[in-house]
C-alpha positions in Angstrom: 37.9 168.8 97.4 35.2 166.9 95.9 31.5 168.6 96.7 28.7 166.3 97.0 27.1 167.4 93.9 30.0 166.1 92.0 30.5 163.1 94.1 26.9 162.1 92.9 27.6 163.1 89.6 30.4 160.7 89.3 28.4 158.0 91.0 25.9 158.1 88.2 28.1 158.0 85.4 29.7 155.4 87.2 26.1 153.5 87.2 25.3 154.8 84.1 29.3 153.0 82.3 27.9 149.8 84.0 24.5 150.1 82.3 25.9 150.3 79.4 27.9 147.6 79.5 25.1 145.2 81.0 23.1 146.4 77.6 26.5 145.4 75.7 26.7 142.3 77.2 23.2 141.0 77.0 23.5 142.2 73.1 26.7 139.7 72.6 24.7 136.9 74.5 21.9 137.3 72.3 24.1 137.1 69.4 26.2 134.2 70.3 23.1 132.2 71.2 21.7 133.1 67.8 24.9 132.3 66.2 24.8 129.1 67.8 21.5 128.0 66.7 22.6 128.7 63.2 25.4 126.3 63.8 23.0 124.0 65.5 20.9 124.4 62.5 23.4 124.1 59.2 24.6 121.1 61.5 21.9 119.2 61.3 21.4 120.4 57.2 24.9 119.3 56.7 24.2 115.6 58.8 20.7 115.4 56.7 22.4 116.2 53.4 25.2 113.1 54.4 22.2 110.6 54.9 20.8 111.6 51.6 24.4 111.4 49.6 24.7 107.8 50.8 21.4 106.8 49.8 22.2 108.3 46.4 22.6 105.4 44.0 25.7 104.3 42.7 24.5 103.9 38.9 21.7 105.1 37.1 18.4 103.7 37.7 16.7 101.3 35.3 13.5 102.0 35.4 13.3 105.5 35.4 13.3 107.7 32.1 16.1 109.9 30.0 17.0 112.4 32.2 20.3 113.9 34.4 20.4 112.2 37.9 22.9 112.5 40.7 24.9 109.5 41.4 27.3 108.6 44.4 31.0 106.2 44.1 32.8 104.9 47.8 35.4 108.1 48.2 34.3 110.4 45.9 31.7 113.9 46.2 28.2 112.9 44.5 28.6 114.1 41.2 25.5 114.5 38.0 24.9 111.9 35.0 23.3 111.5 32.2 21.0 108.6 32.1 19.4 106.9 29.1 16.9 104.2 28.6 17.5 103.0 25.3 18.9 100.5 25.9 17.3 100.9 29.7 19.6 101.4 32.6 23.1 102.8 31.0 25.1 105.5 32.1 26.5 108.1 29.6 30.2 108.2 30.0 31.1 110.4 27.0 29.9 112.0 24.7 30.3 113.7 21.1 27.5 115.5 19.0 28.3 118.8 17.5 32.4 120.1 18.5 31.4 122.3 21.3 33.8 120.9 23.7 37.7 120.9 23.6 38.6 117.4 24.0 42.1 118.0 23.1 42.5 117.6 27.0 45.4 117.2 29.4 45.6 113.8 31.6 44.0 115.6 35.0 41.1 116.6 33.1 40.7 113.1 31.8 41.2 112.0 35.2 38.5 113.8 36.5 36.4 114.6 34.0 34.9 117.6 31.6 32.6 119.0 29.6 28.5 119.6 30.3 26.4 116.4 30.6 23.3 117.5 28.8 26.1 118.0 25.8 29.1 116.6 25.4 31.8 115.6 27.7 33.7 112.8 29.2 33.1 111.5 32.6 36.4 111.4 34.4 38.7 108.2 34.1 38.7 108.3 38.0 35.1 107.7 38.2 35.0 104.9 35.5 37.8 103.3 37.8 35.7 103.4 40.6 32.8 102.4 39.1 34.3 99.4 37.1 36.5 98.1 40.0 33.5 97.6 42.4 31.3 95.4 40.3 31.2 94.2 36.9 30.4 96.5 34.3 29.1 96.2 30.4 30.4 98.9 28.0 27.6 100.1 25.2 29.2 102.6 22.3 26.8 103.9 19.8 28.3 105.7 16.5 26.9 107.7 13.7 28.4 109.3 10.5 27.2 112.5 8.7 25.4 110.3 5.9 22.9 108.8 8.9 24.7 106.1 9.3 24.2 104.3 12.7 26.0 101.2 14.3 26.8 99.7 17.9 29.4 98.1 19.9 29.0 96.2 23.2 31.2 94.2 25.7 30.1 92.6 28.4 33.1 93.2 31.1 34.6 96.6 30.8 37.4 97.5 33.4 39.5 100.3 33.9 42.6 100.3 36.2 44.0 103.0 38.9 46.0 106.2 38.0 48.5 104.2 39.4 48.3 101.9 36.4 47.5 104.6 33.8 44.0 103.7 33.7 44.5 101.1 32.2 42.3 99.0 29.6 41.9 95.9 31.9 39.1 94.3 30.3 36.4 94.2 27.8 34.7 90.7 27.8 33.2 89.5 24.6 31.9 91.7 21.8 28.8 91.7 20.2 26.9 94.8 17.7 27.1 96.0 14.3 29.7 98.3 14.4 32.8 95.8 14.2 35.2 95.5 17.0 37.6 99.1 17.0 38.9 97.8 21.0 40.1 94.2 21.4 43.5 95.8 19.9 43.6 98.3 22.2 43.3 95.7 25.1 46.0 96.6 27.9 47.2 99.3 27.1 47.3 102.5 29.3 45.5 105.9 28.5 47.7 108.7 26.7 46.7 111.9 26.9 48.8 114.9 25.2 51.0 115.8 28.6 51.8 111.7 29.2 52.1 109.6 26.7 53.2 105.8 28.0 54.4 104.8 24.2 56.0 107.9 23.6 57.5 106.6 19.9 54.0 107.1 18.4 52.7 110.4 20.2 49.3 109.0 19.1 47.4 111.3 21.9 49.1 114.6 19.9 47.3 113.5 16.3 44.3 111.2 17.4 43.3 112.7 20.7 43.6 111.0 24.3 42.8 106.7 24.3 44.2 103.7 25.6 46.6 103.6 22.4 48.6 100.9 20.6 50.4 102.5 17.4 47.7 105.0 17.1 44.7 102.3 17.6 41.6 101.1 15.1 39.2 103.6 17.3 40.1 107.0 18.2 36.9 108.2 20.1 38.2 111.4 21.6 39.8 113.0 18.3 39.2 115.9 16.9 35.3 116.6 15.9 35.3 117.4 11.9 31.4 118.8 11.6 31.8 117.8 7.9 32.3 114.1 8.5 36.0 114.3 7.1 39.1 114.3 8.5 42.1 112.0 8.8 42.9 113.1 12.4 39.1 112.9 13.2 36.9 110.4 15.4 37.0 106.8 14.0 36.1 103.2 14.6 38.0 101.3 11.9 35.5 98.6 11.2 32.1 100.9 11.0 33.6 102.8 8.3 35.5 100.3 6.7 39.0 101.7 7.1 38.3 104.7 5.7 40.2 106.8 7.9 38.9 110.2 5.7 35.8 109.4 7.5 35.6 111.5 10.5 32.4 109.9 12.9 30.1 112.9 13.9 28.2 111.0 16.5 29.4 109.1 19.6 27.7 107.9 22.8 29.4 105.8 25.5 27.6 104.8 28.0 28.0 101.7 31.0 25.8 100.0 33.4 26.5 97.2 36.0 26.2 93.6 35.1 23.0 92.0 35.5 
């Protein structure tokens, strides 16, 4: 039979069980309450980071200087440009300086872009849907050979189609520039890169690089970079160095901005 001694014994471990799991309790409470101030907390981050991603612009600003700035398109994650100012207000779409990037690229990293905008890259065909399709855009494309020759090409209603329609050269508006126009040819036509090639006869995206081709094109602005200025397979715009296809360009700039 139980004595006393041990009856009280038993009592206070008893008390002492239910102590300790009041002090476990009350720890759990404290910790879901802080957890759910931290949720309360990144909530209201997260909702103040959505009202500053829609007042993100939608192109880059025109009266701001040279610089990288973070833009916004309807259905797409914000995402960083490179903005010039000379010519004021244009958005750097691609670009090639020096051969540090591989544009020898398949068609989803055309479609959404690659490369690192304070160098060279290419801004995703996605994005130059997008940005084309919701207001009227011009197309700027500066070009530059080893020798320090410079030239320009503008058009004043550059397009681009869906993936559904192969990103397709809708549009380019009238020319105007120094350069000659390397594009009115390639007018229509769908991009080609080397994993799908809509005019497979020619395989131009396997020699010259992905582009809206026709039969291997007049301008070939993704081709391979030749640091020596020469190569047949190289970047070109026909007319700027009168069809000398040895000629491989050593500078490019593309850049867009909306319609005034």
């Amino acid at each position: 039979m139980k004595t006393t001694a041990d009856a009280n014994d038993e009592l206070k471990n008893q008390e002492e069980h239910l102590k300790n799991r009041d002090e476990q309790i009350s720890t759990l409470t404290t910790r879901i309450e802080a957890i759910e101030k931290t949720k309360s907390e990144l909530s209201s981050q997260l909702s103040e980071c959505r009202k500053s991603d829609d007042n993100l612009p939608d192109s880059c600003p025109i009266d701001s200087p040279n610089g990288i700035y973070q833009i916004k398109l309807r259905g797409l994650e914000p995402f960083k440009v490179p903005c010039a100012t000379s010519p004021p207000g244009w958005t750097v779409i691609q670009r090639r300086i020096d051969g540090s990037e591989d544009f020898n690229r398949t068609w989803n990293d055309y479609k959404s872009g690659f490369g690192n905008v304070t160098g060279e890259f290419f801004i995703g065909l996605e994005k130059l849907h997008r940005m084309t399709e919701a207001r009227p855009h011009e197309l700027y494309i500066k070009l530059g050979m080893l020798n320090g020759s410079t030239g320009y090409a503008q058009y004043d209603d550059f397009k681009i189609g869906s993936e559904e329609e192969w990103y397709e050269l809708k549009n380019l508006g009238i020319y105007s520039g120094e350069a000659g126009d390397a594009l009115e040819y390639n007018k229509n036509q769908r991009f080609n890169t080397i994993d799908r090639s809509y005019d497979p006869a020619y395989q131009c995206a396997y020699q010259f690089g992905a582009w809206w081709h026709k039969a291997c094109s007049y301008s070939k602005l993704n081709a391979k970079y030749y640091k020596d200025g020469k190569g047949y397979d190289g970047i070109q715009w026909g007319p700027f160095q009168h069809d000398d296809w040895s000629i491989s360009l050593t500078f490019v700039e593309m850049m867009i901005r909306p319609k005034s």
